[in-house]
Backbone as ProteinMPNN parsed JSONL, in Angstrom:
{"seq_chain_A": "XXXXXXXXXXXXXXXXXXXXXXXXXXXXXXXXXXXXXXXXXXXXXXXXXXXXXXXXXXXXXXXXXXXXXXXXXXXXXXXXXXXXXXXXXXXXXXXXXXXXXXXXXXXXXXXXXXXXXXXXXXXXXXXXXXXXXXXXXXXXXXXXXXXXXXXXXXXXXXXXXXXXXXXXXX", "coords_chain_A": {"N_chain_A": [[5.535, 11.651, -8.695], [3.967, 13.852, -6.455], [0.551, 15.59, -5.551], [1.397, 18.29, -4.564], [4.268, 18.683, -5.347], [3.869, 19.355, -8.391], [2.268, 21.734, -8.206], [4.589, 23.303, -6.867], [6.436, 23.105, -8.668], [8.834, 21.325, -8.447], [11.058, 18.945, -9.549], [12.21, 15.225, -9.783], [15.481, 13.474, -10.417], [16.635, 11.36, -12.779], [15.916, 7.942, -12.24], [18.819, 6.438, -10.984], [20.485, 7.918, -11.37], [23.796, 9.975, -10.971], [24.114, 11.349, -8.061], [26.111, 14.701, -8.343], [29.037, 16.333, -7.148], [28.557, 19.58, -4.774], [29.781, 21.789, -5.835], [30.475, 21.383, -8.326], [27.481, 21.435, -9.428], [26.96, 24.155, -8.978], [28.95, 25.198, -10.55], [28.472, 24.019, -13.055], [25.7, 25.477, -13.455], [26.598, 28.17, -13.315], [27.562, 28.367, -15.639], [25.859, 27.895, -17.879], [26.109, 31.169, -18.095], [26.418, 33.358, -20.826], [26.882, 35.714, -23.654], [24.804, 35.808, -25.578], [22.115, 34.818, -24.08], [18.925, 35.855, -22.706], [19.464, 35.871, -19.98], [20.965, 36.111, -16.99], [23.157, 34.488, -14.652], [24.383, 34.819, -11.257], [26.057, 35.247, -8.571], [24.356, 34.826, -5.314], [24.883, 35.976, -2.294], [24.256, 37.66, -1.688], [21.133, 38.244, -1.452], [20.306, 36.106, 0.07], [20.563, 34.066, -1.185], [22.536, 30.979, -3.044], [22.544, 30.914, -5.121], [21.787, 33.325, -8.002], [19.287, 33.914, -10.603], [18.013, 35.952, -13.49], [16.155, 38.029, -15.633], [17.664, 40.019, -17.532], [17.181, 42.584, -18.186], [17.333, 45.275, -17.489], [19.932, 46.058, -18.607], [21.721, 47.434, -21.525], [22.063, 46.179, -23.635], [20.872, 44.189, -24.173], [17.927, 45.526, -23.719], [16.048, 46.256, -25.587], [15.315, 43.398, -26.726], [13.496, 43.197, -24.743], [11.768, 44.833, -24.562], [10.372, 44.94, -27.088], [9.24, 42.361, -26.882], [7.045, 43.203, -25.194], [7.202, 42.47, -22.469], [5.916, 42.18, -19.174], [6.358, 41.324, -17.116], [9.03, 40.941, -14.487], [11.051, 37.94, -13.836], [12.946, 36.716, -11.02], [14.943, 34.011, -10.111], [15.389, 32.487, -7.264], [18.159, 30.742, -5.745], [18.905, 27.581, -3.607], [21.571, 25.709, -2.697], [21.405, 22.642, -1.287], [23.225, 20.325, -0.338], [23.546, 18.048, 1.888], [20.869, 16.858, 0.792], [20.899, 16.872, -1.91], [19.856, 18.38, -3.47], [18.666, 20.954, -5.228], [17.184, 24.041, -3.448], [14.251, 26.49, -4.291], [13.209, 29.278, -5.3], [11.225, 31.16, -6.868], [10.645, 34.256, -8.295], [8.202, 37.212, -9.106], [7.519, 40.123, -10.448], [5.506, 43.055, -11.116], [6.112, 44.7, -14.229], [6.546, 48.218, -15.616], [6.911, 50.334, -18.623], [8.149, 53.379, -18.707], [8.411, 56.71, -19.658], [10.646, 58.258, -22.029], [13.706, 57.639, -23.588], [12.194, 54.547, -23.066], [12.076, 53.577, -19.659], [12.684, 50.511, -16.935], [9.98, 50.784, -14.648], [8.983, 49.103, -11.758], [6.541, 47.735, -10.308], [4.16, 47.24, -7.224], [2.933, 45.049, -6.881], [3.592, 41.469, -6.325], [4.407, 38.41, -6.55], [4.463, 34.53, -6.332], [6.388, 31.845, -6.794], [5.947, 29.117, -9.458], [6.562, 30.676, -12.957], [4.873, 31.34, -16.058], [4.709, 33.029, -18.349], [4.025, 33.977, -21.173], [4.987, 35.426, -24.188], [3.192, 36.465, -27.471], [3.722, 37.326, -30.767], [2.455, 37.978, -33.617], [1.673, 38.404, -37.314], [-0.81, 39.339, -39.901], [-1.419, 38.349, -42.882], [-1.662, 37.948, -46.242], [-1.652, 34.852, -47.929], [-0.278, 32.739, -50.369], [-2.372, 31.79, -51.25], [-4.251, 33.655, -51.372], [-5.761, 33.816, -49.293], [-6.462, 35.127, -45.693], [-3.677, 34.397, -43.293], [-1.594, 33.705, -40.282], [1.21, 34.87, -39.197], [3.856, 33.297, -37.0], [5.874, 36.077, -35.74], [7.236, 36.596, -33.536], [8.362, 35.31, -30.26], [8.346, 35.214, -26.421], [9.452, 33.324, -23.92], [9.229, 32.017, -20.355], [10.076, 29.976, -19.569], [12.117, 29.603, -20.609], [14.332, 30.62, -19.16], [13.814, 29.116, -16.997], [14.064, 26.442, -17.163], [16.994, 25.779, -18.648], [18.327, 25.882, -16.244], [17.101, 23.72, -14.498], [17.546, 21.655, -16.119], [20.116, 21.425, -15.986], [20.353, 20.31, -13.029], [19.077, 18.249, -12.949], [20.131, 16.443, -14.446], [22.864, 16.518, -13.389], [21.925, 14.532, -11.194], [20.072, 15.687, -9.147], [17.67, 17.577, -6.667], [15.536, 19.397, -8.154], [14.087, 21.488, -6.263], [11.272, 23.067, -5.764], [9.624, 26.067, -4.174], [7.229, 27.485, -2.465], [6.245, 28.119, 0.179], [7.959, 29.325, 3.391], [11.141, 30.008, 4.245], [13.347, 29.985, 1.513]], "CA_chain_A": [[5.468, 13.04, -8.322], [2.752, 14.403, -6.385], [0.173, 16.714, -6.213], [2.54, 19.637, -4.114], [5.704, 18.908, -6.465], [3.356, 19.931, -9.524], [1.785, 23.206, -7.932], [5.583, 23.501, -6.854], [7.376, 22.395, -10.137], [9.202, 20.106, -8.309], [10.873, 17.791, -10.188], [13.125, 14.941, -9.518], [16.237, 13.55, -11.239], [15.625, 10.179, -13.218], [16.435, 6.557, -11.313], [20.233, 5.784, -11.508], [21.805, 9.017, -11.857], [24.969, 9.342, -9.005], [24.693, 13.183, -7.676], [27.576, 15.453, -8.383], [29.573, 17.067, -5.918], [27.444, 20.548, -5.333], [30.318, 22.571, -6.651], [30.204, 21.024, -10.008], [26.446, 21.811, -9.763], [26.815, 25.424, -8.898], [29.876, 25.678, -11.676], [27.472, 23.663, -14.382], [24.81, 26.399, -13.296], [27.523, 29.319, -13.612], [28.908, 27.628, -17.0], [24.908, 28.574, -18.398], [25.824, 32.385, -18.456], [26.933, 33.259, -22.222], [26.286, 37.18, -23.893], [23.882, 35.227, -26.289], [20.984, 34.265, -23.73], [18.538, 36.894, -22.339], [19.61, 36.152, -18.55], [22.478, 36.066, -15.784], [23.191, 34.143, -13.459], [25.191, 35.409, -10.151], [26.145, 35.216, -6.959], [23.243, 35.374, -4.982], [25.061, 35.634, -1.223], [23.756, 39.462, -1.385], [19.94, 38.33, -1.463], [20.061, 35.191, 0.963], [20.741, 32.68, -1.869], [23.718, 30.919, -3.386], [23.062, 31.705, -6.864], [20.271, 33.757, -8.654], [18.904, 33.704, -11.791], [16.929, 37.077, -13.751], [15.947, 38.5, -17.161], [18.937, 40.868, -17.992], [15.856, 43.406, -18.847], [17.951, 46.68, -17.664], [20.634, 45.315, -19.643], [21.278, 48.209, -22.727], [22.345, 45.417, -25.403], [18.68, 43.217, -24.324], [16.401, 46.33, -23.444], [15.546, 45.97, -27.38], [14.695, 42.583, -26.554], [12.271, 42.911, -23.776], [10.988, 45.821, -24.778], [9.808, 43.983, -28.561], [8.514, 41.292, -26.15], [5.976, 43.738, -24.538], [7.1, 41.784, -20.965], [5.396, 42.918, -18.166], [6.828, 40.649, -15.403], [10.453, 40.689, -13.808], [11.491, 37.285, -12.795], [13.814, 36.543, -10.677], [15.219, 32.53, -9.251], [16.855, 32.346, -5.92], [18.7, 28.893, -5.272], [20.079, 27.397, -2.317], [22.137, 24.16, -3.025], [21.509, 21.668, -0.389], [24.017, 19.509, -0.531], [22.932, 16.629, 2.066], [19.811, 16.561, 0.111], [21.065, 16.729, -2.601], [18.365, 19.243, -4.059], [18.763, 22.802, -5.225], [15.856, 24.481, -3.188], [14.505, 27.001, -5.978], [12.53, 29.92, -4.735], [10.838, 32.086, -8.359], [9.463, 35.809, -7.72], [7.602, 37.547, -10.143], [7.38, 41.656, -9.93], [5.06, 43.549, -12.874], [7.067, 46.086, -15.05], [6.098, 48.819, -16.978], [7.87, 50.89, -19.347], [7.882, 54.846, -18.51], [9.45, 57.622, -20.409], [11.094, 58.097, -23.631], [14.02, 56.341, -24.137], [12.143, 53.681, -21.994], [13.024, 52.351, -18.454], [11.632, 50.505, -16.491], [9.325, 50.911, -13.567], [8.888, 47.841, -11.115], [4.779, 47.747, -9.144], [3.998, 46.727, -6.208], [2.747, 43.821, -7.537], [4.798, 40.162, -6.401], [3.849, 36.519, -6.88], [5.762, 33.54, -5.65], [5.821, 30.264, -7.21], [6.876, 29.283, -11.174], [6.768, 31.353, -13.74], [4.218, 31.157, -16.681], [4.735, 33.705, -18.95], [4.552, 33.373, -22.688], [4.713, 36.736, -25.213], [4.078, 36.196, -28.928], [3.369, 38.803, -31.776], [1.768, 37.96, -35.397], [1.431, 39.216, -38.413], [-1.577, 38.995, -40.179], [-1.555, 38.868, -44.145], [-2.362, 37.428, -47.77], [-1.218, 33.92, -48.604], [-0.37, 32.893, -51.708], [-3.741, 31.351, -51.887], [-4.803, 34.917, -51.387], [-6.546, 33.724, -47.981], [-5.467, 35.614, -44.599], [-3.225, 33.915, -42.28], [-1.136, 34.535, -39.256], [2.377, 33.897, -38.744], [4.014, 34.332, -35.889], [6.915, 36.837, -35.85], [8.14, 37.288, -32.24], [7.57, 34.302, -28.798], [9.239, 34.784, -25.8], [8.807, 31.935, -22.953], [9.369, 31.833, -19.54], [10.466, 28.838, -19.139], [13.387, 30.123, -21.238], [14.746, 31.214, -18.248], [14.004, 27.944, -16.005], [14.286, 25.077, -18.111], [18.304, 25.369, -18.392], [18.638, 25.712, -15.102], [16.503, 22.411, -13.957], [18.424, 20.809, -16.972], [21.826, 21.101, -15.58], [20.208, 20.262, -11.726], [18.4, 16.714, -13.058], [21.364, 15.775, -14.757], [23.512, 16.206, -12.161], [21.551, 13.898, -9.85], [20.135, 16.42, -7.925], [16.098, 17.372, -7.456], [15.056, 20.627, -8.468], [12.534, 21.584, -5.217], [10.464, 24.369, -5.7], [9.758, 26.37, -2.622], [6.47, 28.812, -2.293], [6.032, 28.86, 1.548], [8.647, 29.079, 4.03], [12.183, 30.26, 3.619], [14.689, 29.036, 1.068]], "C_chain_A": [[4.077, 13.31, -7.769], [2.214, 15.51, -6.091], [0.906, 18.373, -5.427], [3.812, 19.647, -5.078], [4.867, 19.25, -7.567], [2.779, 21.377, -9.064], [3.193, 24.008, -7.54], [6.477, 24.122, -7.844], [8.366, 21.687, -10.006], [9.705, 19.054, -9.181], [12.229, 16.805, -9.831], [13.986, 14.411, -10.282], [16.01, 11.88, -11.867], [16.611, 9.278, -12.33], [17.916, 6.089, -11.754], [21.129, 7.027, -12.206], [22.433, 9.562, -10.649], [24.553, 11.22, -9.428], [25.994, 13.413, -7.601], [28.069, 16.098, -7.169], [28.678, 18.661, -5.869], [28.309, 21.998, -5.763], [30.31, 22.817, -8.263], [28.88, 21.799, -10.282], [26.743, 23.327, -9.589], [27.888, 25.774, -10.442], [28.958, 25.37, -13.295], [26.876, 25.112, -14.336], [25.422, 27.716, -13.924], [27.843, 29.546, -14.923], [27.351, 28.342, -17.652], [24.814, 30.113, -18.722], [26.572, 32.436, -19.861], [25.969, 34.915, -22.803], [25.272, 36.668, -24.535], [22.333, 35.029, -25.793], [20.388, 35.727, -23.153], [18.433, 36.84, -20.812], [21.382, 35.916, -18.198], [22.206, 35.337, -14.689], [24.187, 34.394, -12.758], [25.085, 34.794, -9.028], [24.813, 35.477, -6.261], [23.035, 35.429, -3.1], [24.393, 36.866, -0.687], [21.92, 39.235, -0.824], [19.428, 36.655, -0.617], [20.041, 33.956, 0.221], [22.095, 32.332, -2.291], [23.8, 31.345, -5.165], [21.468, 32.463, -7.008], [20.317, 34.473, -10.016], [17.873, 35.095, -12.349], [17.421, 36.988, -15.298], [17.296, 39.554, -17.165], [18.14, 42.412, -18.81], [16.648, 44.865, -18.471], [19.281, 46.856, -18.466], [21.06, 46.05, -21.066], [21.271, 47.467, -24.097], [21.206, 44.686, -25.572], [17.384, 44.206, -24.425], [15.612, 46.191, -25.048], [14.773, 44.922, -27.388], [13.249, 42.587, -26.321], [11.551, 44.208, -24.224], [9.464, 45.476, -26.237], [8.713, 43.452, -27.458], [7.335, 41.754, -25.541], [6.208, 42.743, -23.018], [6.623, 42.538, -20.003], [5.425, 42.608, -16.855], [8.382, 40.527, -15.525], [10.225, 39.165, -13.022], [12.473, 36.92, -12.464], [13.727, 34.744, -10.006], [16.133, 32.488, -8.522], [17.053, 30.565, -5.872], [19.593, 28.902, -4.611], [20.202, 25.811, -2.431], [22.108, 23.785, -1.543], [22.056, 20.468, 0.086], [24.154, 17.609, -0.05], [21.974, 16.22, 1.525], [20.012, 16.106, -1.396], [20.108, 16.993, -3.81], [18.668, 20.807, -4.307], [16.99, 23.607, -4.816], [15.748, 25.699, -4.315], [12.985, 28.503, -5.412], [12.278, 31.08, -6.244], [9.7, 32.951, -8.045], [9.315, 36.098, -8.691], [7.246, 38.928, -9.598], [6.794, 41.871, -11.663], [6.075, 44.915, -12.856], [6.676, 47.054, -15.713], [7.434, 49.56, -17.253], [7.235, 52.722, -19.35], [8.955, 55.393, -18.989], [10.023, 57.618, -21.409], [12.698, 58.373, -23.481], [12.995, 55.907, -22.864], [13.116, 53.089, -21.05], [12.246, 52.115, -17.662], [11.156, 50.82, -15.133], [9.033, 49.298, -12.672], [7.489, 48.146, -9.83], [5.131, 47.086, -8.114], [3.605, 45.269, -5.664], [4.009, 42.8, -7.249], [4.0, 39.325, -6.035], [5.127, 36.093, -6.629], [5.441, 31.936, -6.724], [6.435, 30.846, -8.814], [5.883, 30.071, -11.867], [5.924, 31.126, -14.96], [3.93, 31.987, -17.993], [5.198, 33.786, -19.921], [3.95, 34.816, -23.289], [4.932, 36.154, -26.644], [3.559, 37.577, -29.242], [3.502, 37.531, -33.281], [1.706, 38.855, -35.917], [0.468, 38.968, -39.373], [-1.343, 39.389, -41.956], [-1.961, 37.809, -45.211], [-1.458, 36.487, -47.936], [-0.927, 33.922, -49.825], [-1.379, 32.276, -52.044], [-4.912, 32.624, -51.56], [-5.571, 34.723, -50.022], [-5.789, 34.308, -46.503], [-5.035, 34.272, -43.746], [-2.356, 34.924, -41.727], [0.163, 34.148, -39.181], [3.188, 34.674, -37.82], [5.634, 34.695, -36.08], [8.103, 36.635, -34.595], [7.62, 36.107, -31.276], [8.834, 34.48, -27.957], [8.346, 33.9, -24.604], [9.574, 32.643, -22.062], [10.072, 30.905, -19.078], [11.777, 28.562, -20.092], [14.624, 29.821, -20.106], [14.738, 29.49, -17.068], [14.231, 26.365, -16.481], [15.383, 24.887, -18.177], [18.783, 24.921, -17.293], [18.055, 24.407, -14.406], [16.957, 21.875, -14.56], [19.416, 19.985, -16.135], [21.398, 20.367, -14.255], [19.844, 18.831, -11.722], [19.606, 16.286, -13.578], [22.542, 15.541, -14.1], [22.851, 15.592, -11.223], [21.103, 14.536, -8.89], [18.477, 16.986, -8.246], [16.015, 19.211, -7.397], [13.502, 20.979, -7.525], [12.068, 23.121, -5.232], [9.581, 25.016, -4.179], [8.669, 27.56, -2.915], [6.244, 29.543, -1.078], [7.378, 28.736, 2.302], [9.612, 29.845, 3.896], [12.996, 29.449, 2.584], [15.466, 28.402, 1.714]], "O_chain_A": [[3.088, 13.058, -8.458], [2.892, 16.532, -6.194], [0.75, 19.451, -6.0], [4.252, 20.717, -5.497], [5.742, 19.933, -8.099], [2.995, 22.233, -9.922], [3.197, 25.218, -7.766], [7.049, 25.211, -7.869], [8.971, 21.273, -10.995], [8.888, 18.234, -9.601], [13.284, 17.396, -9.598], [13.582, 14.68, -11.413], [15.136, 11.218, -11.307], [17.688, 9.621, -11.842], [18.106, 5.436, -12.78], [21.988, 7.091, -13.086], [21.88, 9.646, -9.552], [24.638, 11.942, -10.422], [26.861, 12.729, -7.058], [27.306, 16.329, -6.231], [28.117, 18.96, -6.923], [27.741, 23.069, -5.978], [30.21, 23.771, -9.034], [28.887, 22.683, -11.138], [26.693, 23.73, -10.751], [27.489, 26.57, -11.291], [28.822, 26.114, -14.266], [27.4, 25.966, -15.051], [24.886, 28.282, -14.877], [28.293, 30.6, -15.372], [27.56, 29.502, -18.006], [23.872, 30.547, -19.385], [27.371, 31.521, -20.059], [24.812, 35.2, -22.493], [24.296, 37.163, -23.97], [21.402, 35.031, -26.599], [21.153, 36.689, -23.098], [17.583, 37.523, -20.241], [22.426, 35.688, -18.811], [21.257, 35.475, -13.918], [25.229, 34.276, -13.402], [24.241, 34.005, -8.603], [24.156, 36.422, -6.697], [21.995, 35.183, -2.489], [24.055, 37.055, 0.482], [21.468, 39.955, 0.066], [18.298, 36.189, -0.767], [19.625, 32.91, 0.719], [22.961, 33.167, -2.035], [24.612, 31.798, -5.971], [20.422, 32.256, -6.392], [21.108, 35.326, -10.419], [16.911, 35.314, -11.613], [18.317, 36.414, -15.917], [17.807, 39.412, -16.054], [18.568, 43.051, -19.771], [16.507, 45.689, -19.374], [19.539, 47.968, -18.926], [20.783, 45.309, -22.01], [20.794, 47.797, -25.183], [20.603, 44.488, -26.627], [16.283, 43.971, -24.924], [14.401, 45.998, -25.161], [13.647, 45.033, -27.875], [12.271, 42.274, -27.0], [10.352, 44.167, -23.947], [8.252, 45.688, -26.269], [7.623, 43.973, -27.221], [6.488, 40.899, -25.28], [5.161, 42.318, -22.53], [6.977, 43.717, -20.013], [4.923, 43.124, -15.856], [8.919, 40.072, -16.535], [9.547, 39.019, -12.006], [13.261, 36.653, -13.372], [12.69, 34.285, -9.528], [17.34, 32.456, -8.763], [16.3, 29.594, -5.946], [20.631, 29.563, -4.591], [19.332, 24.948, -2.315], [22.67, 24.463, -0.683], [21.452, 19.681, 0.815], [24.472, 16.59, -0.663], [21.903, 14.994, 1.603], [19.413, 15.181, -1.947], [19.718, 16.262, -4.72], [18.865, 21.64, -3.422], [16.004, 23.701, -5.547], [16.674, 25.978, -5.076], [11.814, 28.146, -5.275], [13.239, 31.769, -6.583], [8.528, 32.755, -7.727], [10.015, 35.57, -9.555], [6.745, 39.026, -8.478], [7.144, 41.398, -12.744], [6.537, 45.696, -12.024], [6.315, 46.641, -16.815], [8.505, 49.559, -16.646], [6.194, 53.143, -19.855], [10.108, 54.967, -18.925], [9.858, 56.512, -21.924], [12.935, 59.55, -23.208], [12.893, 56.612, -21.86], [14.192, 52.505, -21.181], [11.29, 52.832, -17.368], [12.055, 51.169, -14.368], [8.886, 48.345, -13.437], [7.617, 48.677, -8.726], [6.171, 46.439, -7.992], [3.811, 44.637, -4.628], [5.141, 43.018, -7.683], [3.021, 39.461, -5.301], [6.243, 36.614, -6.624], [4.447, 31.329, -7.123], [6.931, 31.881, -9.26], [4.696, 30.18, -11.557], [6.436, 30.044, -15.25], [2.97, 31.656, -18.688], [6.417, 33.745, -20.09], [2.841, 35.278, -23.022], [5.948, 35.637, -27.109], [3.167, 38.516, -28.549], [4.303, 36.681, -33.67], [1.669, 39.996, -35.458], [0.925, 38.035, -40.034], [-1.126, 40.552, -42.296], [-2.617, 36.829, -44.859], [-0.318, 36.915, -48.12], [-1.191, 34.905, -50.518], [-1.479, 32.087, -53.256], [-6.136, 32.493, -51.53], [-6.081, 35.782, -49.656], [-4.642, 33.947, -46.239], [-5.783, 33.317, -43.539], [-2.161, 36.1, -42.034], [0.321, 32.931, -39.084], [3.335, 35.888, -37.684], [6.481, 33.885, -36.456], [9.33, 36.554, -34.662], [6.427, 35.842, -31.422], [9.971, 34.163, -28.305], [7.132, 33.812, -24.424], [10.357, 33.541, -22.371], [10.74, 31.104, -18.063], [12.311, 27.463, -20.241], [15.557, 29.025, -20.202], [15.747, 29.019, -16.543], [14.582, 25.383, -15.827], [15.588, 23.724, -17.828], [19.471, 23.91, -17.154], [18.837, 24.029, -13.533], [17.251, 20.884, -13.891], [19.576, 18.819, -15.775], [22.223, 19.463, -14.125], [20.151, 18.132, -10.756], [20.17, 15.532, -12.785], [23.184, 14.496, -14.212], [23.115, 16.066, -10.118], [21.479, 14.249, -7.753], [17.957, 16.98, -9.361], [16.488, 19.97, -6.551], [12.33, 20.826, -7.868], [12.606, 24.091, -4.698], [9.043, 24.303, -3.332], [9.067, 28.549, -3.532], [6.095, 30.755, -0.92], [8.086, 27.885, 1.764], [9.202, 30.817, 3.26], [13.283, 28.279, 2.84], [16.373, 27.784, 1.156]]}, "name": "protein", "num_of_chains": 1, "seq": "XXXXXXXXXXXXXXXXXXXXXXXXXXXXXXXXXXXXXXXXXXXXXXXXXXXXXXXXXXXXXXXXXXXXXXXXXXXXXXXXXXXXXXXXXXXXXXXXXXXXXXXXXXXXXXXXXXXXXXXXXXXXXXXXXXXXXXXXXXXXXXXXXXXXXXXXXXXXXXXXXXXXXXXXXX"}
């Protein structure tokens, strides 16, 4: 791998694995939505991709979630299966969020970044051991890579390279 597939995230699939047909891959990909996780993945023919990937952050059964989480970035993953390549190009935006008004909702800045995703939320709690000495333990972590890590899963395992895309079009 070199040094553009790491500023990328680029990664490819290991030596001796046969690529799937790129239906399978889009259906694997599809097969990842479940009420349980804190994203969706969709259709993504509306926004110039074939599938795309987000937080589920307006969402009324997650807003609880993300809200806990103190998140302050929307991301979204466009992917366009390439089929002679045999590569899902992988295009990851990043918009800041705040939270306005009471109930909260959110607001989306002006603020956008391109490229992967890096964003880790915890929360501690600070108190009295039973050796009476403070420690910290942590209560609450959400990751980022929550969100992209399944999805490059299913894409390496199917034989297929996960290309990360900052300049250009998808």
């Amino acid at each position: 791998m070199g040094l553009f597939d790491n500023l990328t995230g680029t990664k490819h699939p290991d030596d001796g694995v046969a690529p799937r047909p790129a239906e399978e891959v889009r259906s694997a990909l599809l097969g990842l939505n479940r009420s349980d996780v804190p994203y969706i993945i969709r259709n993504g023919a509306a926004g110039g991709a074939d599938l795309v990937a987000e937080w589920r952050m307006a969402e009324p059964a997650w807003q609880t979630f993300f809200i806990q989480s103190q998140l302050t970035r929307a991301v979204q993953i466009r992917m366009r299966l390439v089929e002679e390549d045999h590569e899902v190009r992988v295009l990851e935006e990043g918009r800041e969020v705040t939270r306005v008004g009471n109930p909260p909702r959110l607001a989306i800045s002006k603020q956008y970044t391109r490229g992967p995703d890096r964003t880790v939320s915890r929360r501690y709690t600070i108190q009295r051991g039973e050796s009476g000495r403070l420690q910290a333990t942590e209560t609450f972590r959400f990751d980022a890579s929550e969100l992209r890590n399944p999805l490059q899963d299913i894409v390496l395992k199917s034989g297929w390279t996960w290309r990360g895309v900052i300049f250009g079009k998808l």
